[in-house]
Backbone as XML, in Angstrom:
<?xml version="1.0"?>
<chain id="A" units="angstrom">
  <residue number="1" name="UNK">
    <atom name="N" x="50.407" y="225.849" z="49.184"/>
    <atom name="CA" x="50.628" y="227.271" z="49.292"/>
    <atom name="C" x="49.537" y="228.076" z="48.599"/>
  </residue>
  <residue number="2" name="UNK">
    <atom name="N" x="48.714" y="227.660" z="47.682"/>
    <atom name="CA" x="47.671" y="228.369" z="46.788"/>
    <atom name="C" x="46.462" y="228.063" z="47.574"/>
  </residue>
  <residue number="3" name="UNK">
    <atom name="N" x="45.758" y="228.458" z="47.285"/>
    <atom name="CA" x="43.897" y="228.556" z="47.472"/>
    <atom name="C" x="43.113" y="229.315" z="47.412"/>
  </residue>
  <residue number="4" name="UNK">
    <atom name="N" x="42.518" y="228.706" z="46.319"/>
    <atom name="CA" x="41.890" y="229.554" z="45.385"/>
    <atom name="C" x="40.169" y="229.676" z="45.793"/>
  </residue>
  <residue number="5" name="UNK">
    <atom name="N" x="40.398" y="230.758" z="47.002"/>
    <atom name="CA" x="39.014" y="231.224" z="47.269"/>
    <atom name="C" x="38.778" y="232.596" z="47.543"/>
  </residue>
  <residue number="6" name="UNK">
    <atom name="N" x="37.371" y="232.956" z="48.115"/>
    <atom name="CA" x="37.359" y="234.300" z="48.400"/>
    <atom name="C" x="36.929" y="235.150" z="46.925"/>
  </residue>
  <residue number="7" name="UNK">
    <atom name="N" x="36.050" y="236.482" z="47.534"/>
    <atom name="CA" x="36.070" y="237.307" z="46.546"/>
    <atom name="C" x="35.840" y="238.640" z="47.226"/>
  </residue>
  <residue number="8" name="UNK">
    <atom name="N" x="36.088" y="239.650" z="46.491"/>
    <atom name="CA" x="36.064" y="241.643" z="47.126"/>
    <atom name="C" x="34.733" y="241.527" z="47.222"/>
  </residue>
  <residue number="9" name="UNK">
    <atom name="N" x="34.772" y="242.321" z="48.257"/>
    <atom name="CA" x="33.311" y="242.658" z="48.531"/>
    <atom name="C" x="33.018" y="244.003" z="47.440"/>
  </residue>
  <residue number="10" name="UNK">
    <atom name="N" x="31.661" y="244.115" z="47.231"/>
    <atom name="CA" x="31.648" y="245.510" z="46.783"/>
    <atom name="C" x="31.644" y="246.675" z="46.915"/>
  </residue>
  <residue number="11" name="UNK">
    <atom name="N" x="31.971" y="246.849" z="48.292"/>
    <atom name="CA" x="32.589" y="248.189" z="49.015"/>
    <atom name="C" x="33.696" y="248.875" z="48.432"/>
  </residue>
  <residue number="12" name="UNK">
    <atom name="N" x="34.592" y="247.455" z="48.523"/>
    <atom name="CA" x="36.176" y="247.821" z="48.346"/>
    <atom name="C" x="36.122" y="247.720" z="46.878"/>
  </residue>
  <residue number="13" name="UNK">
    <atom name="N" x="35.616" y="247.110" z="46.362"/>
    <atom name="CA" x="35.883" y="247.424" z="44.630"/>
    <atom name="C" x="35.562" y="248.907" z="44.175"/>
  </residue>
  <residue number="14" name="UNK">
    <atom name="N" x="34.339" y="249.239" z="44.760"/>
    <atom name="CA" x="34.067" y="250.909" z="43.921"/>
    <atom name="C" x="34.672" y="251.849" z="44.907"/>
  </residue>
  <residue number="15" name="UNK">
    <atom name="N" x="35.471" y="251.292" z="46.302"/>
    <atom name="CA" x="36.367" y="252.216" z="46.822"/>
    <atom name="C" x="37.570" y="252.398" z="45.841"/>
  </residue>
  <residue number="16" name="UNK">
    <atom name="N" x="38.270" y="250.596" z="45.534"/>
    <atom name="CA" x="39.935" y="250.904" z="44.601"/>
    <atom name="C" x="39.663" y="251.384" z="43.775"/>
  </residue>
  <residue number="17" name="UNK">
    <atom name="N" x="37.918" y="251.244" z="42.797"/>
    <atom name="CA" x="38.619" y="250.841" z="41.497"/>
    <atom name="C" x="39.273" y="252.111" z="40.584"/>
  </residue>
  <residue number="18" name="UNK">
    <atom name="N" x="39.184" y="253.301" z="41.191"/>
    <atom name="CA" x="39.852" y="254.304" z="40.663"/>
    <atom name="C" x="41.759" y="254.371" z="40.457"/>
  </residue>
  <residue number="19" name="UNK">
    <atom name="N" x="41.776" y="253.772" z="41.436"/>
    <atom name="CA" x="43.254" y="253.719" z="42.283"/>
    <atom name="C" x="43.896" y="252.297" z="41.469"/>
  </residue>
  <residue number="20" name="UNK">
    <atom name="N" x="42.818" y="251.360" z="41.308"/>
    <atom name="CA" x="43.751" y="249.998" z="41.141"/>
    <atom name="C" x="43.694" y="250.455" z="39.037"/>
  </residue>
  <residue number="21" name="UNK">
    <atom name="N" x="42.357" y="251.260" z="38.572"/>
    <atom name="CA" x="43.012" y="251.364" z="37.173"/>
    <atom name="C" x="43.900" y="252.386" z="37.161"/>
  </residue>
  <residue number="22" name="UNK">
    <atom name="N" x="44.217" y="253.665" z="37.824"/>
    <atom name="CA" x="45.715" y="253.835" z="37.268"/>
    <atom name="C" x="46.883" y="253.465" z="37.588"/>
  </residue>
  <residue number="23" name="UNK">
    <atom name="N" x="47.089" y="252.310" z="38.563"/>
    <atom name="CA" x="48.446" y="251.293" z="38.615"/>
    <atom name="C" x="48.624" y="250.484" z="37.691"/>
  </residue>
  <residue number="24" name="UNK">
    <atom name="N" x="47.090" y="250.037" z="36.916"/>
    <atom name="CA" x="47.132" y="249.194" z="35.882"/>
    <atom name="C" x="47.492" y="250.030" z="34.099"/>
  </residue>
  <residue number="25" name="UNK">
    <atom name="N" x="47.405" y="251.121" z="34.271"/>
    <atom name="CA" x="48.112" y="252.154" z="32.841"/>
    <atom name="C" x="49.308" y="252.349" z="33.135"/>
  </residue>
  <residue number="26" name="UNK">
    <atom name="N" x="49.979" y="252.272" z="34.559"/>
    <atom name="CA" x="51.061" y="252.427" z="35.353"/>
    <atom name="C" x="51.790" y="251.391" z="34.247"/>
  </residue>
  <residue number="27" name="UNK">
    <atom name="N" x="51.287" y="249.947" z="34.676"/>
    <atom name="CA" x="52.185" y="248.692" z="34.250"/>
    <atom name="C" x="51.902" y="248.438" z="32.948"/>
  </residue>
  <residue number="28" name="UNK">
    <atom name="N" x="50.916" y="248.797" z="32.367"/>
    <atom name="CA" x="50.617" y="248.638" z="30.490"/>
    <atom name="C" x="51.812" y="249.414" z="30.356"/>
  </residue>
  <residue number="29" name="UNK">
    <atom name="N" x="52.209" y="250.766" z="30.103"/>
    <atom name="CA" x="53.145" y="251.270" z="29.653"/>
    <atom name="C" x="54.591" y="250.706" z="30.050"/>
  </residue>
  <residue number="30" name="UNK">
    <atom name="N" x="55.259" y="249.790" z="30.655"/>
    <atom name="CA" x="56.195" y="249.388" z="30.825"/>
    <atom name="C" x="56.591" y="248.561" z="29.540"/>
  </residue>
  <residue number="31" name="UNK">
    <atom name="N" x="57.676" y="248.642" z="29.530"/>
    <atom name="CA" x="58.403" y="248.044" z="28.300"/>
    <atom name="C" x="58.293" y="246.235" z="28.770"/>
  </residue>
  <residue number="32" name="UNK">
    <atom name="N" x="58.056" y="245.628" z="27.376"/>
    <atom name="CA" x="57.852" y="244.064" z="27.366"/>
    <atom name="C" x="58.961" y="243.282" z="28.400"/>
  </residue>
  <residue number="33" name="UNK">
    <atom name="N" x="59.825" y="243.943" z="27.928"/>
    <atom name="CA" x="61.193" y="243.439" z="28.337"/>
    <atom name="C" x="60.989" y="242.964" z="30.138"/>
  </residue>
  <residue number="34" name="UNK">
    <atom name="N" x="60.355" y="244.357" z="30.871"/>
    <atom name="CA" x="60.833" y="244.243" z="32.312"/>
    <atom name="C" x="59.145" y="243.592" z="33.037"/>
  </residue>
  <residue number="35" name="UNK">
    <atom name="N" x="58.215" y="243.021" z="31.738"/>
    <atom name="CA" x="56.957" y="242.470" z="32.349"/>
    <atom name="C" x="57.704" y="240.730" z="32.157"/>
  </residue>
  <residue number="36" name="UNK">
    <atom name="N" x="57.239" y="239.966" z="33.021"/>
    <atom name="CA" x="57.417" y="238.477" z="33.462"/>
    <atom name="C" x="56.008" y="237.855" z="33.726"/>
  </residue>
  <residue number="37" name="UNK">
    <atom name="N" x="55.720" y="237.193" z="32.879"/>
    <atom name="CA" x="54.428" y="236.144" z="33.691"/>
    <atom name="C" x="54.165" y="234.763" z="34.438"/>
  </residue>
  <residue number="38" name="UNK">
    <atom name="N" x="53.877" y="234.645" z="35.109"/>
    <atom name="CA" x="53.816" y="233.276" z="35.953"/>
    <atom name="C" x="52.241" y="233.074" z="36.226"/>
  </residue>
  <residue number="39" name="UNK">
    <atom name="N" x="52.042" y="231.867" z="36.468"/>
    <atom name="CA" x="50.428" y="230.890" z="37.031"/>
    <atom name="C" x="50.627" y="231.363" z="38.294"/>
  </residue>
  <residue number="40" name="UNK">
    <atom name="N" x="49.742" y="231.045" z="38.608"/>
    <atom name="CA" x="49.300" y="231.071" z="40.364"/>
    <atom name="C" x="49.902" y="229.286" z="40.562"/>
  </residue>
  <residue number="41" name="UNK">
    <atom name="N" x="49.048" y="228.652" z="39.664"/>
    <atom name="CA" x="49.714" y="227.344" z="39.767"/>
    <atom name="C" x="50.869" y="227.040" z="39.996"/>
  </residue>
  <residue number="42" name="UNK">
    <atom name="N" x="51.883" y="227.755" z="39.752"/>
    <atom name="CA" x="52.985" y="227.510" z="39.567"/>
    <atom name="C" x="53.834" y="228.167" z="40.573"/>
  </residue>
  <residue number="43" name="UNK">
    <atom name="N" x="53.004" y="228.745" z="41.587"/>
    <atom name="CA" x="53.904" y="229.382" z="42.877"/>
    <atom name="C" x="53.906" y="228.123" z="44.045"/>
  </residue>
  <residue number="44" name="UNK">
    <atom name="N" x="55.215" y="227.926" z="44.299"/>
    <atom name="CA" x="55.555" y="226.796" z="45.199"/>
    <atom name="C" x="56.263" y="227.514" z="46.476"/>
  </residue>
  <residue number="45" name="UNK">
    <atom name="N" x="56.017" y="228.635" z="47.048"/>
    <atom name="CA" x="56.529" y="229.136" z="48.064"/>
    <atom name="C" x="56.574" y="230.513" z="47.869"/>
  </residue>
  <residue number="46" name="UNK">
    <atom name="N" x="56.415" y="231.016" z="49.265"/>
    <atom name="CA" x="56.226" y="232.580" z="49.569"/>
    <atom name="C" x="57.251" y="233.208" z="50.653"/>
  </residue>
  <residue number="47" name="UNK">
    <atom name="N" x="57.331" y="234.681" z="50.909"/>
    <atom name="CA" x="58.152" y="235.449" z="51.883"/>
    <atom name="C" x="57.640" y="236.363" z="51.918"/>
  </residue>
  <residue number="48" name="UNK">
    <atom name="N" x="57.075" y="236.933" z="52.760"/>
    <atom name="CA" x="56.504" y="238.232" z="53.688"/>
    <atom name="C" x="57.884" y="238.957" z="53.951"/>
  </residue>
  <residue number="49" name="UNK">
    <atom name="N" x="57.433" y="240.322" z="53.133"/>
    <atom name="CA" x="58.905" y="241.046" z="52.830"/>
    <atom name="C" x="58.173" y="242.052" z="53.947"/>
  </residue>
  <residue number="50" name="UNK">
    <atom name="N" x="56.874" y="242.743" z="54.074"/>
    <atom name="CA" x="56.292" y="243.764" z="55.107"/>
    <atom name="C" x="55.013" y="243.029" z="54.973"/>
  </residue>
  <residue number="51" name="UNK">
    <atom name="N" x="53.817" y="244.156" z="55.229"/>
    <atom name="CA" x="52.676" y="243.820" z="55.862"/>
    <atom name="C" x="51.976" y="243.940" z="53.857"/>
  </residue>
  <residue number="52" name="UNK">
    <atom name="N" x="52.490" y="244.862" z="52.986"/>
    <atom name="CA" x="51.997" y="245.529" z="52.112"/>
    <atom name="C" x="52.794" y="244.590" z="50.437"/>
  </residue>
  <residue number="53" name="UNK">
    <atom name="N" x="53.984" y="243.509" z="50.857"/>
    <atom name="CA" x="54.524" y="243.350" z="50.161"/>
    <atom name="C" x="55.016" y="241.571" z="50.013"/>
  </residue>
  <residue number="54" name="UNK">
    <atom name="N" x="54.808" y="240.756" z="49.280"/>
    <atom name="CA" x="55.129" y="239.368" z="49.423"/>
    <atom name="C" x="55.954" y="239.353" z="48.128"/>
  </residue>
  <residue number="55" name="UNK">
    <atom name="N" x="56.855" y="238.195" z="48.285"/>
    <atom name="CA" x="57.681" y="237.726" z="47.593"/>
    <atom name="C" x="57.327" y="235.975" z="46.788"/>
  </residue>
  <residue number="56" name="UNK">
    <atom name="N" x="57.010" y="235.634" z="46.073"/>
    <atom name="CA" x="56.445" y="234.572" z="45.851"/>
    <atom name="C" x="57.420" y="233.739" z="44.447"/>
  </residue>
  <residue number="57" name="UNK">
    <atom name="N" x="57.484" y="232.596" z="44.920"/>
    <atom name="CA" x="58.688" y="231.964" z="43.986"/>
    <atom name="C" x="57.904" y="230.646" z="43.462"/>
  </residue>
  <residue number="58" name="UNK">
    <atom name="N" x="58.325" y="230.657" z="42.228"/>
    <atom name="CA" x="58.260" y="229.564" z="41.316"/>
    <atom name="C" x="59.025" y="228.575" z="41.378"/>
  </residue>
  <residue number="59" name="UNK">
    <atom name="N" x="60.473" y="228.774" z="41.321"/>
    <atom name="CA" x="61.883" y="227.830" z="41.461"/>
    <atom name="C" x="62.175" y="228.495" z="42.515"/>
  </residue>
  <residue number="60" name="UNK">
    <atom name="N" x="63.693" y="228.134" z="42.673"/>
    <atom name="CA" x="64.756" y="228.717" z="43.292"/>
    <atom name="C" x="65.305" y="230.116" z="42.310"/>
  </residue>
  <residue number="61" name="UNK">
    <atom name="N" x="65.248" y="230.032" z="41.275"/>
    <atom name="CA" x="65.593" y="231.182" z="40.613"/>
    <atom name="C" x="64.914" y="231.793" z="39.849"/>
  </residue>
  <residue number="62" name="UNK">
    <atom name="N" x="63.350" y="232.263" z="40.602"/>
    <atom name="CA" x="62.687" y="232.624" z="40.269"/>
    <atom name="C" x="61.426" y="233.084" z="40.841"/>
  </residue>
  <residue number="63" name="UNK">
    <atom name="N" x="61.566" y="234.107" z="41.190"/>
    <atom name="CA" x="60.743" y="234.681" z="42.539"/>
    <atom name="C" x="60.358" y="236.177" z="41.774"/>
  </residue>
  <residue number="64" name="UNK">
    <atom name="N" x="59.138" y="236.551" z="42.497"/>
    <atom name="CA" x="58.275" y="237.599" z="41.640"/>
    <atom name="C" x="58.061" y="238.428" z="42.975"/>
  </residue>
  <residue number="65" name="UNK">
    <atom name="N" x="57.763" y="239.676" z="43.170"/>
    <atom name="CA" x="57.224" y="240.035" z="44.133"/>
    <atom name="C" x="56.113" y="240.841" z="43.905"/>
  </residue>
  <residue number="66" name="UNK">
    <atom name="N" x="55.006" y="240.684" z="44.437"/>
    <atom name="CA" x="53.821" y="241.579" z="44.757"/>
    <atom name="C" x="53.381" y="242.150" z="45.469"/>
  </residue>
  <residue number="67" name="UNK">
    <atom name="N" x="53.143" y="243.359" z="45.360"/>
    <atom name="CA" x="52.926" y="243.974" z="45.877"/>
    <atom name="C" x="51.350" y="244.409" z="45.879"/>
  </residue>
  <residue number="68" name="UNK">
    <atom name="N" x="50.609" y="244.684" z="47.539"/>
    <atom name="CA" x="49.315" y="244.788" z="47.857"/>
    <atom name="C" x="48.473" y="246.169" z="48.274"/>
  </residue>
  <residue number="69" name="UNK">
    <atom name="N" x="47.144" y="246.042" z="47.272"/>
    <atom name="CA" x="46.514" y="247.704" z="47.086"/>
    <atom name="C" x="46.686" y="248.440" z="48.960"/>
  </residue>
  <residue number="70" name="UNK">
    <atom name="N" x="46.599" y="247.501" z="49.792"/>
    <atom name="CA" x="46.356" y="247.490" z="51.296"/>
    <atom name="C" x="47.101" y="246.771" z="52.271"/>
  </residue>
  <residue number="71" name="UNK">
    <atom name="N" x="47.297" y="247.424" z="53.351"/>
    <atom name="CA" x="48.096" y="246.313" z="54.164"/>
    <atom name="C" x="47.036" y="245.004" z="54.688"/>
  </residue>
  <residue number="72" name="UNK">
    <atom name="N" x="48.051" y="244.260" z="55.210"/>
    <atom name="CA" x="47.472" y="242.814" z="55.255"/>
    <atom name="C" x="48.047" y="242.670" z="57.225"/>
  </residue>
  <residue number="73" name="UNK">
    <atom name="N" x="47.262" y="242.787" z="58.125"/>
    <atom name="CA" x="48.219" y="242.943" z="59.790"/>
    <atom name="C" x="48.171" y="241.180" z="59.724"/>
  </residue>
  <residue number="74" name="UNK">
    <atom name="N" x="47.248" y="240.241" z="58.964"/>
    <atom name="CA" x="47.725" y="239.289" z="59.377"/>
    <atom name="C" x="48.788" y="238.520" z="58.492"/>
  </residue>
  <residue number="75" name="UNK">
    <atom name="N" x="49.086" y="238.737" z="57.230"/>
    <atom name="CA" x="50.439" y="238.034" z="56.421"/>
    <atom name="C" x="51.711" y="237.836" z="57.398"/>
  </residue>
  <residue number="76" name="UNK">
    <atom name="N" x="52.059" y="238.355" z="58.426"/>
    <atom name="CA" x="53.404" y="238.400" z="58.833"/>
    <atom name="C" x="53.433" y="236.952" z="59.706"/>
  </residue>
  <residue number="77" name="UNK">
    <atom name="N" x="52.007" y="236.880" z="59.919"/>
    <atom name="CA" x="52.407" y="235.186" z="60.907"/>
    <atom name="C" x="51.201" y="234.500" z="60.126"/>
  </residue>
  <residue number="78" name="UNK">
    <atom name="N" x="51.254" y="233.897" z="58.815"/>
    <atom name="CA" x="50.295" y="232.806" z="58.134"/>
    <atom name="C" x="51.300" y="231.844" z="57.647"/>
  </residue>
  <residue number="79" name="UNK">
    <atom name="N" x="50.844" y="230.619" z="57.360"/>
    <atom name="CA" x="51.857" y="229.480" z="57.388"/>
    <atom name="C" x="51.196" y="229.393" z="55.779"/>
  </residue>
  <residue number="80" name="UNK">
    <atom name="N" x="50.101" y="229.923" z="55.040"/>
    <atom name="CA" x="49.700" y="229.926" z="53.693"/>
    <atom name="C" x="48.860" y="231.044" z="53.351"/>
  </residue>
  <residue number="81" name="UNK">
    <atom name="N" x="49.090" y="231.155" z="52.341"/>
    <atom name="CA" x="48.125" y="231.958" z="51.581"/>
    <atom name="C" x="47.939" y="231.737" z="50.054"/>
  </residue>
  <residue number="82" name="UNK">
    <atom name="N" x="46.656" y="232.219" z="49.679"/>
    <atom name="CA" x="46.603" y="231.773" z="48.273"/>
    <atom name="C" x="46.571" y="233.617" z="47.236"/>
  </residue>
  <residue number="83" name="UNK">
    <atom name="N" x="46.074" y="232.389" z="46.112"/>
    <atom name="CA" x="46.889" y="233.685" z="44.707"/>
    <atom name="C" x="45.344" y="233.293" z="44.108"/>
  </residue>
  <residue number="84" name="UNK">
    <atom name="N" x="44.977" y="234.088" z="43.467"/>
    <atom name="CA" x="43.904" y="233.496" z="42.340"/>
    <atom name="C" x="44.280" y="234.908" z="41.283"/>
  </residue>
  <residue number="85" name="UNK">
    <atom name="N" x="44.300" y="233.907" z="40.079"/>
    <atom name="CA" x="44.218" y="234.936" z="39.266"/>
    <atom name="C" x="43.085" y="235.491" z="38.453"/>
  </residue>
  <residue number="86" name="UNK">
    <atom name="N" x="43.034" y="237.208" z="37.907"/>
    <atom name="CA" x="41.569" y="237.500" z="37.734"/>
    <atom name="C" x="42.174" y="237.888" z="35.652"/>
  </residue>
  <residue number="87" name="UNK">
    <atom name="N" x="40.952" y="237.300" z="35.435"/>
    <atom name="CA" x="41.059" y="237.702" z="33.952"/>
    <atom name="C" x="41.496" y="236.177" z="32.953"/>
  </residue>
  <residue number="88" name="UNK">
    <atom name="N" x="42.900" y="235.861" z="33.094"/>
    <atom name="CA" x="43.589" y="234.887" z="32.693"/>
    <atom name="C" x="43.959" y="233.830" z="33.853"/>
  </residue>
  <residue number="89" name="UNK">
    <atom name="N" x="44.647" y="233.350" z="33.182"/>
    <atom name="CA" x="45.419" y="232.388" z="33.944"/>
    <atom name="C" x="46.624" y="232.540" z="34.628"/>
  </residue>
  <residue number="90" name="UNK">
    <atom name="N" x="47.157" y="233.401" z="33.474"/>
    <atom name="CA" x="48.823" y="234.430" z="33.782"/>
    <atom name="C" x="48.622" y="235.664" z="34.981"/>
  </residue>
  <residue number="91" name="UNK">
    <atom name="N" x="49.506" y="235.967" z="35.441"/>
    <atom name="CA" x="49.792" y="236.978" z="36.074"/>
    <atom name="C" x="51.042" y="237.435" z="35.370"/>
  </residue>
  <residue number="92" name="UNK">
    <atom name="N" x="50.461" y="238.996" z="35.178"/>
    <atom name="CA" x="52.018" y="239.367" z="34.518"/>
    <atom name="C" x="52.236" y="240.853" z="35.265"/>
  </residue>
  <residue number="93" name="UNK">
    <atom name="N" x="50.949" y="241.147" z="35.618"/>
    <atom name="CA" x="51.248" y="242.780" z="36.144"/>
    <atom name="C" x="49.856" y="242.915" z="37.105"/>
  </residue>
  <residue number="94" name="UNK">
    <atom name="N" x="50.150" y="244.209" z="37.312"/>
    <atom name="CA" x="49.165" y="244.547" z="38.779"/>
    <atom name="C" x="47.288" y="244.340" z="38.335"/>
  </residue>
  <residue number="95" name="UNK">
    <atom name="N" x="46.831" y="243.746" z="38.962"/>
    <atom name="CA" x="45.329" y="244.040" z="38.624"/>
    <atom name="C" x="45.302" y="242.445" z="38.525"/>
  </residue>
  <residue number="96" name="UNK">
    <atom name="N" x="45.805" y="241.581" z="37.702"/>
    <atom name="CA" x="45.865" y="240.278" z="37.669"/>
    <atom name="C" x="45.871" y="239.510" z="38.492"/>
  </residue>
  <residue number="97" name="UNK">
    <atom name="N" x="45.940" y="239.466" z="39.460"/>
    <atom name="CA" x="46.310" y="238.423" z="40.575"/>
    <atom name="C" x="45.365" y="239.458" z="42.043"/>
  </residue>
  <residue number="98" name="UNK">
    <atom name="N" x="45.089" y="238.227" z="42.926"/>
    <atom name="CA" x="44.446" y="238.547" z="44.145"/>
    <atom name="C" x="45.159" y="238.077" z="45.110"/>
  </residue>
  <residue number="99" name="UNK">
    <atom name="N" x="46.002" y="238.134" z="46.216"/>
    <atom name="CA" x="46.206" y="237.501" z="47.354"/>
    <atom name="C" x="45.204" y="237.442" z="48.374"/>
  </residue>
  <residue number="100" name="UNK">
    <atom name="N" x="45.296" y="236.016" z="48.460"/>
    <atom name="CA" x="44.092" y="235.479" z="49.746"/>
    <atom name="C" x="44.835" y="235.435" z="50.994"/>
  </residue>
  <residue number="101" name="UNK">
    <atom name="N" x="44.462" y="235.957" z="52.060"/>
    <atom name="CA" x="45.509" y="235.990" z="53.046"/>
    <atom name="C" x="44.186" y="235.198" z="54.607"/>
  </residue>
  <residue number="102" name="UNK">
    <atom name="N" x="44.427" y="234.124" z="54.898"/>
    <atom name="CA" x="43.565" y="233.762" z="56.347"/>
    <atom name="C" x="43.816" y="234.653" z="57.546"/>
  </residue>
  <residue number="103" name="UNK">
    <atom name="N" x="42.795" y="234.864" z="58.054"/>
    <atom name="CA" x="42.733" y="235.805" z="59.562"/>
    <atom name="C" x="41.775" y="234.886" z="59.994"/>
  </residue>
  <residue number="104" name="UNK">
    <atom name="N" x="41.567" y="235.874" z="61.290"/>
    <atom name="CA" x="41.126" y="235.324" z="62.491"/>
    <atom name="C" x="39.383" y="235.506" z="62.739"/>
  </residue>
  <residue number="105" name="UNK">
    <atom name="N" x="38.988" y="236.636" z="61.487"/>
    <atom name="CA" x="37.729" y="236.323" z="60.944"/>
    <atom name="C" x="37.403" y="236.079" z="59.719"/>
  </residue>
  <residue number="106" name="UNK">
    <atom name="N" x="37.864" y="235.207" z="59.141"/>
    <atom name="CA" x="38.003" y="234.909" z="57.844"/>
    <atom name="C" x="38.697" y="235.354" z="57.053"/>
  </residue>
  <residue number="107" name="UNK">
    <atom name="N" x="38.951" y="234.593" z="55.952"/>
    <atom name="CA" x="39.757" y="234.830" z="54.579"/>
    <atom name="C" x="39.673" y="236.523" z="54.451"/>
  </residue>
  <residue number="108" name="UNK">
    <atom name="N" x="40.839" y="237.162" z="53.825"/>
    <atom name="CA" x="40.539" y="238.185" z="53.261"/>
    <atom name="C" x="41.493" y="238.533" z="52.121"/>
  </residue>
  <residue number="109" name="UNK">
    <atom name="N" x="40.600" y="239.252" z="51.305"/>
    <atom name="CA" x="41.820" y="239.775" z="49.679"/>
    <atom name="C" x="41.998" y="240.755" z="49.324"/>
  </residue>
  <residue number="110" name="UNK">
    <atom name="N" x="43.276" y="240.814" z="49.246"/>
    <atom name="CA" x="44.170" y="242.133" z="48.641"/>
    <atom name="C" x="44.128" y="241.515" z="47.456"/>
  </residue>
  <residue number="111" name="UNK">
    <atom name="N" x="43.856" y="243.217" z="46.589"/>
    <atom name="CA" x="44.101" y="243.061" z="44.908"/>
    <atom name="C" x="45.527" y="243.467" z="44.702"/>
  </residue>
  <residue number="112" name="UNK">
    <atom name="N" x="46.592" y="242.640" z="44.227"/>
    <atom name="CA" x="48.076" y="243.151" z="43.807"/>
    <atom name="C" x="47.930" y="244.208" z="42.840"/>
  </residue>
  <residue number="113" name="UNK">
    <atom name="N" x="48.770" y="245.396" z="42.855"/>
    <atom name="CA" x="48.975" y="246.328" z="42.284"/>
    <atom name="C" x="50.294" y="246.414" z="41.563"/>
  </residue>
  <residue number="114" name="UNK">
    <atom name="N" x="51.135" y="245.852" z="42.027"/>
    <atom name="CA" x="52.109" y="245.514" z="41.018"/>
    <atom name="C" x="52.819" y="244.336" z="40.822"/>
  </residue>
  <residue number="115" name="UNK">
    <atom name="N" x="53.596" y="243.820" z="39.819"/>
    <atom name="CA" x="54.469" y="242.433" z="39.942"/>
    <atom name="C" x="55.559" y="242.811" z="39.471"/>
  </residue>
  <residue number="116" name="UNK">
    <atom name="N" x="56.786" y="242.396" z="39.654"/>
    <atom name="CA" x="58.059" y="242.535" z="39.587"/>
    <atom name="C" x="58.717" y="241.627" z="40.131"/>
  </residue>
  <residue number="117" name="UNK">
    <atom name="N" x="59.632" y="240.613" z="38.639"/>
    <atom name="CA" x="60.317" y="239.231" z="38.833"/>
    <atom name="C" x="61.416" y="240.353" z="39.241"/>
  </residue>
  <residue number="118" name="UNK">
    <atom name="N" x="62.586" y="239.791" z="40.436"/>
    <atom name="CA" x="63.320" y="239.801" z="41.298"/>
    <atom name="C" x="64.670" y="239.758" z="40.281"/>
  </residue>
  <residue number="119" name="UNK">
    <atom name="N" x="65.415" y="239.850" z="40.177"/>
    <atom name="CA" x="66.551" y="240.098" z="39.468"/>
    <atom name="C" x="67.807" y="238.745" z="40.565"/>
  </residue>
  <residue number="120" name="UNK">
    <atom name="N" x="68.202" y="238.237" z="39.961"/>
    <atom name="CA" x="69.329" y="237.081" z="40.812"/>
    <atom name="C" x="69.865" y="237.888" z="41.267"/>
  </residue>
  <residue number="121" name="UNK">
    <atom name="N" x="70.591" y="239.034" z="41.419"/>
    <atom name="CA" x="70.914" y="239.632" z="42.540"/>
    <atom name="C" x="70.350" y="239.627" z="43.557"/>
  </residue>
  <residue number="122" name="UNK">
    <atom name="N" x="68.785" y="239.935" z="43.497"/>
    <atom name="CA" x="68.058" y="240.382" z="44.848"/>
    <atom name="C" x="67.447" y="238.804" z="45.263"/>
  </residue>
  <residue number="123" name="UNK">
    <atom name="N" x="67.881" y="238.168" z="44.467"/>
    <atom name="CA" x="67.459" y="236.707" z="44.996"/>
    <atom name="C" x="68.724" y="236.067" z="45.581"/>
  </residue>
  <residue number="124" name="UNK">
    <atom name="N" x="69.990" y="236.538" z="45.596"/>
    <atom name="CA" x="71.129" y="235.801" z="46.339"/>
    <atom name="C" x="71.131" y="236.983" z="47.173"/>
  </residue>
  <residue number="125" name="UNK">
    <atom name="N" x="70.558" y="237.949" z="47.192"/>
    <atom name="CA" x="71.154" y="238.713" z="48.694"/>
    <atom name="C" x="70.065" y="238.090" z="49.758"/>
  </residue>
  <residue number="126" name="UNK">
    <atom name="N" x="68.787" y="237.837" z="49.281"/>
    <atom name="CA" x="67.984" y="237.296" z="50.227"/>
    <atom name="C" x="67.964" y="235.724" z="50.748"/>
  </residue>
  <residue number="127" name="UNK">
    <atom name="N" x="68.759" y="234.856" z="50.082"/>
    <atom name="CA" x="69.130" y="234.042" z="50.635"/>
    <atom name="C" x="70.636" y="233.971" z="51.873"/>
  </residue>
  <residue number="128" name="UNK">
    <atom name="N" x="69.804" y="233.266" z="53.175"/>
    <atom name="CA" x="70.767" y="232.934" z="54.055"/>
    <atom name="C" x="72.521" y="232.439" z="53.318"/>
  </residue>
  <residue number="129" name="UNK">
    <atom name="N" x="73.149" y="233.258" z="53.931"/>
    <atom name="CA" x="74.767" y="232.940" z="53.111"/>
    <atom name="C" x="75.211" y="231.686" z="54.408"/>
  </residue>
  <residue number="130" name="UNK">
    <atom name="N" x="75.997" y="230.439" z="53.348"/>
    <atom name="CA" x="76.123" y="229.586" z="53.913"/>
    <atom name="C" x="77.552" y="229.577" z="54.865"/>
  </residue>
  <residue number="131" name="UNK">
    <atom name="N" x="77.553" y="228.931" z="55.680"/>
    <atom name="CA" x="79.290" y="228.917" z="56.496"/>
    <atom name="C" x="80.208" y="228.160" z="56.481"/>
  </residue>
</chain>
């Protein structure tokens, strides 16, 4: 599910980078409590929630979602995509992490703008209820 390639061109960096640092003062000011960190390593499965938004899980009870500076038209039908993280190793908030998403002319990357672990509520409503 990971693969760790690809990099922004420099178009799109001095296009975001205004935009991607104030999502990132956005998520510094959040209280410790509601920040969560996870590896890229450590994501063992994904869900395409829209074109702009993935859901990415560690366990079963434990799924993060990220959200992307840009839409992505090809995430809705990829069988993988990768994560690389920028800075550390951790991903804990927006700016940290890159989604690599494959198309049909090559790799391309969205910089995540935000992360937000999923609450077990929103992780049993999104699981299929059994019969």
């Amino acid at each position: 599910m990971r693969v760790l390639i690809g990099s922004v061109a420099l178009g799109a960096i001095l296009v975001s980078g205004p935009v991607l640092a104030s999502e990132a003062s956005k998520q510094a000011k959040m209280p410790p409590a509601q920040r969560s960190c996870f590896r890229a390593e450590d994501v063992n499965g994904f869900n395409v929630v829209d074109d702009k938004t993935v859901d990415v899980s560690i366990n079963s009870k434990t799924v993060y979602r990220l959200t992307l500076f840009s839409r992505s038209p090809d995430i809705d039908w990829t069988q993988r995509i990768g994560i690389k993280s920028r800075g550390s190793s951790w991903i804990c908030q927006g700016l940290d992490a890159e989604v690599i998403v494959p198309g049909s002319i090559g790799p391309m990357t969205y910089p995540v703008t935000e992360v937000r672990k999923l609450t077990p509520e929103e992780i049993a409503f999104k699981k299929p209820k059994k019969k």
